[in-house]
C-alpha positions in Angstrom: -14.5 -62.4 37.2 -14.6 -65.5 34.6 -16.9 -65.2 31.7 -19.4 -67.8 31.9 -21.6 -69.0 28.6 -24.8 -70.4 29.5 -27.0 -73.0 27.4 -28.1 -71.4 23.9 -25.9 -68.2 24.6 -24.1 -67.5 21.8 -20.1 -67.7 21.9 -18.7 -64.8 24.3 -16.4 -63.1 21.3 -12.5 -62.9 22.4 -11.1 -59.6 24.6 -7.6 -58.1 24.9 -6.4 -58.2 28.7 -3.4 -55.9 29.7 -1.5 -55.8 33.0 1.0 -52.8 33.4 4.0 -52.1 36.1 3.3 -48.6 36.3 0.3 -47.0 38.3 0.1 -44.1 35.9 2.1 -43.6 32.9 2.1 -47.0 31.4 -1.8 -47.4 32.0 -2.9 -43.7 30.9 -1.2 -44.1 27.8 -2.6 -47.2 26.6 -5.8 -46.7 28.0 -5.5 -43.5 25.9 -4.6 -45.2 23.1 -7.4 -47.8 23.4 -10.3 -45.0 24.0 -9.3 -42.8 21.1 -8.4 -45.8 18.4 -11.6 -47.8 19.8 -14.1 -45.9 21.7 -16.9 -47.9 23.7 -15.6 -51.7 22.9 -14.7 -55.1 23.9 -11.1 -54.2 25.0 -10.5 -54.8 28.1 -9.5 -51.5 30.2 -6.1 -52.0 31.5 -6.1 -54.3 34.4 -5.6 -52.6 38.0 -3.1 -55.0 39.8 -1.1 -54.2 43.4 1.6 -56.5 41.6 4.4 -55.2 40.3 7.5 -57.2 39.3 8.0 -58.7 36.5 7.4 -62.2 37.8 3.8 -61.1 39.7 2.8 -59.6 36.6 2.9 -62.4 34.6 1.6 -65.3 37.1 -1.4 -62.4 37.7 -2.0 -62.8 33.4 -1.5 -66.6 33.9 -4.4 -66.7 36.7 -6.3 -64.9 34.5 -5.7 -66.3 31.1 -7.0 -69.4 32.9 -10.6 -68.1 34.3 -11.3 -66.4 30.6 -12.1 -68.3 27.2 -9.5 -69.6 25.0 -8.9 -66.8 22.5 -8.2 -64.5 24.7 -5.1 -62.3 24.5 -3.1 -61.5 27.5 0.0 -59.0 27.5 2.1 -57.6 30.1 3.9 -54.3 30.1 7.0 -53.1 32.6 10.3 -52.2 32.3 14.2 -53.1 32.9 14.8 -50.9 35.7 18.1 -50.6 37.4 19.7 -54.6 38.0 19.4 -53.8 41.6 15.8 -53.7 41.6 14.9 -56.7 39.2 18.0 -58.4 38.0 18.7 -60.8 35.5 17.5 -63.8 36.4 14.5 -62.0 37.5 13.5 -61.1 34.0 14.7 -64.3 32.5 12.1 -66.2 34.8 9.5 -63.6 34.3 9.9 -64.4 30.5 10.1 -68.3 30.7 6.7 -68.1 32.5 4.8 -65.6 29.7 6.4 -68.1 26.6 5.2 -70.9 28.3 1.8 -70.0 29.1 1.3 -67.3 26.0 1.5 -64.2 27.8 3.0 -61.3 25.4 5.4 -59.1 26.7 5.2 -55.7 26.2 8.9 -54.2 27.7 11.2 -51.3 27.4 14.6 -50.7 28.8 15.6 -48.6 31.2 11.8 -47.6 31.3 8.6 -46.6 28.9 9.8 -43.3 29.2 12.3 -44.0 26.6 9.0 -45.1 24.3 7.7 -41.4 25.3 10.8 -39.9 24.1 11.0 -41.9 20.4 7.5 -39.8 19.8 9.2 -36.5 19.6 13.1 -37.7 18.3 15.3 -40.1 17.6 17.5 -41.1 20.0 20.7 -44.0 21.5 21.1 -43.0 24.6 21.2 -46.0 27.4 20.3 -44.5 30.8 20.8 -46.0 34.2 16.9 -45.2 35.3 13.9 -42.9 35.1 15.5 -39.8 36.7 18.3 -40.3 35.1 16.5 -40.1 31.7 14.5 -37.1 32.9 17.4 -35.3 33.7 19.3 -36.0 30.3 17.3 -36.7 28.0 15.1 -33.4 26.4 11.7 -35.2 27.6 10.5 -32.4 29.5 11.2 -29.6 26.3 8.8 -32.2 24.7 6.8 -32.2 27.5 6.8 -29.5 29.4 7.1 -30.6 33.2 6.6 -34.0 32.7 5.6 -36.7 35.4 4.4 -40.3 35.2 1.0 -38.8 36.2 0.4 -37.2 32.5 -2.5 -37.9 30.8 -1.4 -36.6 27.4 -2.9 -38.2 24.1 -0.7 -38.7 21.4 -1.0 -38.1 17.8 -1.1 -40.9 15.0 1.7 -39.0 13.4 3.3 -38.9 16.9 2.5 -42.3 17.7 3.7 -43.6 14.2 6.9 -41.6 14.2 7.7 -43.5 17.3 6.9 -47.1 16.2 9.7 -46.2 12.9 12.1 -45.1 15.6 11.8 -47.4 18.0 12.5 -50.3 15.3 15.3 -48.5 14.1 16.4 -47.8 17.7 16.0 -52.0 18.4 18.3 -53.0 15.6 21.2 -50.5 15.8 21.2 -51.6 19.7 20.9 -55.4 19.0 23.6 -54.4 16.1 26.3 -53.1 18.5 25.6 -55.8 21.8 27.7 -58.4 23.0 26.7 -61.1 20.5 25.8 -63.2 23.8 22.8 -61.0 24.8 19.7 -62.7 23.2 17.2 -60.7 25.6 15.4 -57.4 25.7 16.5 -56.9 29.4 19.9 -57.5 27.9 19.7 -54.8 25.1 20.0 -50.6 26.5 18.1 -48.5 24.9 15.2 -50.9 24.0 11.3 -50.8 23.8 9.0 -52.9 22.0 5.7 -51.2 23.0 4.7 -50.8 19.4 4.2 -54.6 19.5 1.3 -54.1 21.8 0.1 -51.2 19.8 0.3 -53.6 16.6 -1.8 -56.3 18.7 -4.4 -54.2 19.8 -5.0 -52.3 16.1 -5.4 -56.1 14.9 -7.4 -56.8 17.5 -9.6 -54.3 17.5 -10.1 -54.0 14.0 -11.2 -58.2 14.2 -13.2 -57.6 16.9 -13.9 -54.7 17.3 -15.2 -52.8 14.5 -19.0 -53.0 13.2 
């Protein structure tokens, strides 16, 4: 519902808005992330949404960036997947809506499990999909039996161990790729997540923090 100011109300103060793919993992995580790092405030809980591409995700941020006060922030999170569920052209849409309208893209690629992973290790691997991960990466020795239903909290040492990996992950990938991919859907392994962790830190400490 749009936040309304009424006459002599003072100026509502700006929220963080985040749409996820996922049903479980990407929303327990950040919503875990959110409640530990800034208990009780004006960050909005992740947004509950039946959409689920790419594409829905972001026109569901754009209806909503345009019922809430400018200063806002509105980011996505999903994932590559295989190109036989959202190709190309898919994503590269998906991403000319979010620049044009300011919607921040949280992504990963093949999925956020690959995020999960850069807590515990290293790692290069390009998978094809999720159970392809599970099955060869060592997730579940980190995790013992994990599923996209965990509701784990993760350490700042955990958390910041994967934000140094994942950067160093980005740049070997983007280092070794076909000089014409330009894109994160383009680039396997590859997760920018700690972006979104970056935004709501700044966030929260602006507005946030007594």
């Amino acid at each position: 519902m749009p936040r309304e100011r009424g006459a002599g109300q003072k100026k509502l103060k700006p929220r963080l808005h985040i749409f996820c793919e996922g049903e479980k993992t990407e929303p327990n995580y950040l919503k875990g992330y959110i409640e530990h790092k800034f208990p009780g405030t004006r960050l909005s809980p992740v947004r509950k949404t039946p959409k689920n591409t790419p594409i829905q995700l972001v026109e569901e941020a754009i209806r909503e960036k345009k019922k809430n006060p400018d200063g806002d922030m509105f980011w996505v999170v999903y994932d590559r997947e295989a190109a036989i569920k959202y190709p190309d052209a898919l994503h590269a849409e998906a991403c000319r809506k979010a620049d044009a309208r300011g919607i921040k893209i949280a992504f990963s690629n093949i999925c956020f499990e690959v995020w999960i992973l850069l807590h515990f290790q290293a790692t290069m691997a390009a998978y094809t999909n999720f159970d392809d991960l599970k099955k060869r990466s060592k997730l579940r020795t980190h995790i013992k039996n994990y599923d996209k239903g965990i509701k784990r909290l993760f350490s700042e040492e955990e958390v910041s161990a994967a934000r140094k990996r994942a950067e160093a992950l980005n740049q070997r990938t983007i280092a070794g790729a076909d000089p014409a991919w330009v894109k994160p859907y383009q680039w396997n392994p590859y997760t920018d997540v700690y972006k979104l962790l970056d935004a709501i830190d700044d966030f929260g400490a602006k507005h946030c923090v007594s």
